[in-house]
N, C-alpha and C positions, 0 to 999 in steps of 0.2 A: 219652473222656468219663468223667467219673466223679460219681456223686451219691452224698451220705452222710447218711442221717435221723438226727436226735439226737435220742431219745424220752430220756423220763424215769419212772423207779419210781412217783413222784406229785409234783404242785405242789412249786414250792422245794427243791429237789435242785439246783439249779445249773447247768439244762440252759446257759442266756445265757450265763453265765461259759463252760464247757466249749467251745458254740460259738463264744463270741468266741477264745479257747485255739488252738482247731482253725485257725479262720479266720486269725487273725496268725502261727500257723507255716506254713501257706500260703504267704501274703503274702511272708513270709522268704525262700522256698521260690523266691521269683520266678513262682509262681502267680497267676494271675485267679484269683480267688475269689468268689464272690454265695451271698447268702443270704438264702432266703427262709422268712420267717416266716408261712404261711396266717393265723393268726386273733390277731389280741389280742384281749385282754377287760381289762376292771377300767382302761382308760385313755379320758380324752378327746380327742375328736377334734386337738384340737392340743396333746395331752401325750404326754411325750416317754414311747417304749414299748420293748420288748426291743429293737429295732431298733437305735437309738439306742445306748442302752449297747453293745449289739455296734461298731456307729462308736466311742464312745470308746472302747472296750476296743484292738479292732483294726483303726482307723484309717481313713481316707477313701477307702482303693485297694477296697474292699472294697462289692461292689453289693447293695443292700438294697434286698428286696421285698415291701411286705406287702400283705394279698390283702382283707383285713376289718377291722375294727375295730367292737370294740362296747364299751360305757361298763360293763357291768355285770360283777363278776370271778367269772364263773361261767363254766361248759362252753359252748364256741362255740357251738352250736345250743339251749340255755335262751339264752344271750345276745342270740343274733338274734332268737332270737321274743319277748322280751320287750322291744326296742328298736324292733321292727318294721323291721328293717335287713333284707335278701340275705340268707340263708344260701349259706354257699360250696359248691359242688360237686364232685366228687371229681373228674372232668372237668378245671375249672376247674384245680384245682391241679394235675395234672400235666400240663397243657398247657404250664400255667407254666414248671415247672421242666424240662419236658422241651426250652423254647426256649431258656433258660436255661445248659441243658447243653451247646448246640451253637455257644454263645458264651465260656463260660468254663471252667479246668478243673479246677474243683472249685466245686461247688453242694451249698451245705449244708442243710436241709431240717429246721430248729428247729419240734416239736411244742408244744401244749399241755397243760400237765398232764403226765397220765399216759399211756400210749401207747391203752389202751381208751375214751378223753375222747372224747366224738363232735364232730367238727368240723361238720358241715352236715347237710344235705339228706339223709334216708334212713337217718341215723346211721351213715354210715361215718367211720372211725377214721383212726388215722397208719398204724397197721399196713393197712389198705387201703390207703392212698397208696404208700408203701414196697413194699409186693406191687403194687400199678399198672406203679411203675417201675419194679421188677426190681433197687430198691436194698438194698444193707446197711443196719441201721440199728444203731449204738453207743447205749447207754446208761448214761442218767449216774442215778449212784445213792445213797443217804445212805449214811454211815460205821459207824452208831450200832445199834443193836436195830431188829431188823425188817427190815432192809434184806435179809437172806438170803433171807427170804420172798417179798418184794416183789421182788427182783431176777430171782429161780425163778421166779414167776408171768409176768414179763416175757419173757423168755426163752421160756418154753414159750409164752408167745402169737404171739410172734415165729416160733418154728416151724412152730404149726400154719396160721399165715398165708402160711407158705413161704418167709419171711424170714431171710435170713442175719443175722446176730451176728455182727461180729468183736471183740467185745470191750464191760467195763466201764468207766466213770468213775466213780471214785469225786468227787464234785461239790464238798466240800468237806472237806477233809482236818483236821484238827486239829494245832495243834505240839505237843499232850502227848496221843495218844489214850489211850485208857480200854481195860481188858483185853477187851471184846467189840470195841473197834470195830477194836484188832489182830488182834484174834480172826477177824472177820469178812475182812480184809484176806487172811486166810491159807485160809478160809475158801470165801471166793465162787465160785473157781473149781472145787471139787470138788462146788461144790451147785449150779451153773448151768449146767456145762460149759463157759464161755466164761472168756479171761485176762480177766484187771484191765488194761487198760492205759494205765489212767492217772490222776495222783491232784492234783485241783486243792488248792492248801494254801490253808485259811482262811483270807477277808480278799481273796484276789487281787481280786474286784473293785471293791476301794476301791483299787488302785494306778493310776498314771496311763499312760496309753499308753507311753510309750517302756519302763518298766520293765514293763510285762504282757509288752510284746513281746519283750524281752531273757529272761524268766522263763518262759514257756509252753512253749518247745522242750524244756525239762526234766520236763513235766509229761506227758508224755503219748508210751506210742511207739508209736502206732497209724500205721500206714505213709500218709505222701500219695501223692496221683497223680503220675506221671511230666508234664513238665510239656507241654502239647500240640507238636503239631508243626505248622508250616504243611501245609494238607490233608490231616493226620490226627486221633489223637485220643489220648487220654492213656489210661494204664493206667487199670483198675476198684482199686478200695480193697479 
C-alpha cells in the first residue's frame, strides 16, 4: 500500500498541478493511481473542480474522488455551515482512502488550502487525516518571499502531528527567478530540514495531457511505490 497527502504552505501554491505531476508519473510508472480530494469549496455543484483538472492534467486511468462540495471559496467547515451541506468527518475520510488503498497503489490525498485549514466536524485538519493514516505528507510551496517561513511552520506542524515529510515542491517555478526565490531554492532545506524535491515550472498547467505527461517525470524525484503484487502490497513512499 502506499498513501501520500499533498498539503500546501497556503491557497494557490499549486497543490492540483503538483498532484496531477505526481499522479501522471505514476500512471507512466504502470501504477493504479486514485485520488482523492475531501472538500472543494468556491465551485458549483456541476462546475468543473480540482478534480477535473487533475483528469486533464493526468488523464483518464487515474480514479477520482471527492467527498464534499460546497459553493462558497472559503475553509471547508465555514463552507458547510454557511451552505447548510454535511460537514465531513475525519472518520469519513479515512475510511475512504484507507478502501482506496487496498485497491490501488498509490492514493494521493489532495488538501485544502493550507495544511492547519479545518475541513469538518470538530475542526480537525489534513495534518489529522495524514496522522489517522500513518501517511507521509509532501508539500507544495511558493518560490518567492515568505515561502521559508511558511514552509518552517508546515513542517514543524507536520512533526508535532507525528507526520513524516519527505520532502518539498516548489509549485511553481519561474524561467527567470529573482535573487530570493534562488535564494530560497538553496535555502529551504537547511531551514526546514526536509529536500526540495521537486520544482513544478510555470505555466505547466496550461499544457495539454500528453506534454504534462512526457514533462512531469522531470520535475519531481520524490521516489513512487513499487508497483503492487498479486496478494501483496507495494512499497510505502
Amino acid at each position: 500500500m502506499s498513501i501520500l497527502v499533498v498539503t500546501g504552505t497556503s491557497t494557490d501554491v499549486g497543490k492540483t498541478v503538483a498532484t496531477a505531476a505526481l499522479a501522471a508519473n505514476a500512471v507512466a510508472a504502470g501504477l493504479r493511481v486514485a485520488v482523492c480530494k475531501p472538500a472543494q469549496t468556491g465551485v458549483t455543484d456541476d462546475g468543473p473542480g480540482d478534480l477535473q483538472e487533475i483528469r486533464r492534467l493526468a488523464g483518464d486511468r487515474v480514479r477520482l474522488v471527492e467527498l464534499a462540495r460546497y459553493p462558497d471559496p472559503l475553509a471547508p467547515d465555514t463552507a458547510a455551515r454557511r451552505s447548510g451541506r454535511p460537514m465531513l468527518t475525519l472518520e469519513e475520510i479515512v475510511d475512504t482512502v484507507r478502501i482506496l488503498d487496498t485497491e490501488y497503489d498509490l492514493t494521493l490525498v489532495e488538501g485544502a488550502g493550507g495544511l492547519l485549514v479545518r475541513l469538518g466536524a470538530g475542526g480537525f485538519t489534513l495534518a489529522d487525516v495524514a496522522a489517522a493514516l500513518g501517511a507521509p505528507a509532501v508539500i507544495v510551496a511558493a518560490a518567492g518571499l515568505g515561502t521559508l517561513n511558511h514552509t518552517a511552520l508546515t513542517v514543524a506542524a507536520l512533526r508535532s502531528s507525528g507526520v513524516e515529510c519527505p520532502g518539498v515542491i516548489i509549485g511553481s517555478w519561474p524561467t527567470a527567478p529573482d535573487l530570493a526565490e534562488r535564494c530560497n531554492l538553496d535555502d529551504l532545506p537547511d531551514v526546514t530540514g526536509v529536500p526540495v524535491v521537486g520544482r513544478i515550472p510555470a505555466g505547466s498547467g496550461a499544457l495539454d495531457a500528453r506534454v504534462f505527461a512526457a514533462r512531469a517525470s522531470r520535475w519531481s524525484d520524490l521516489p513512487l511505490p513499487t508497483k503492487r503484487r498479486a496478494g501483496g502490497s507495494s512499497a510505502v513512499l
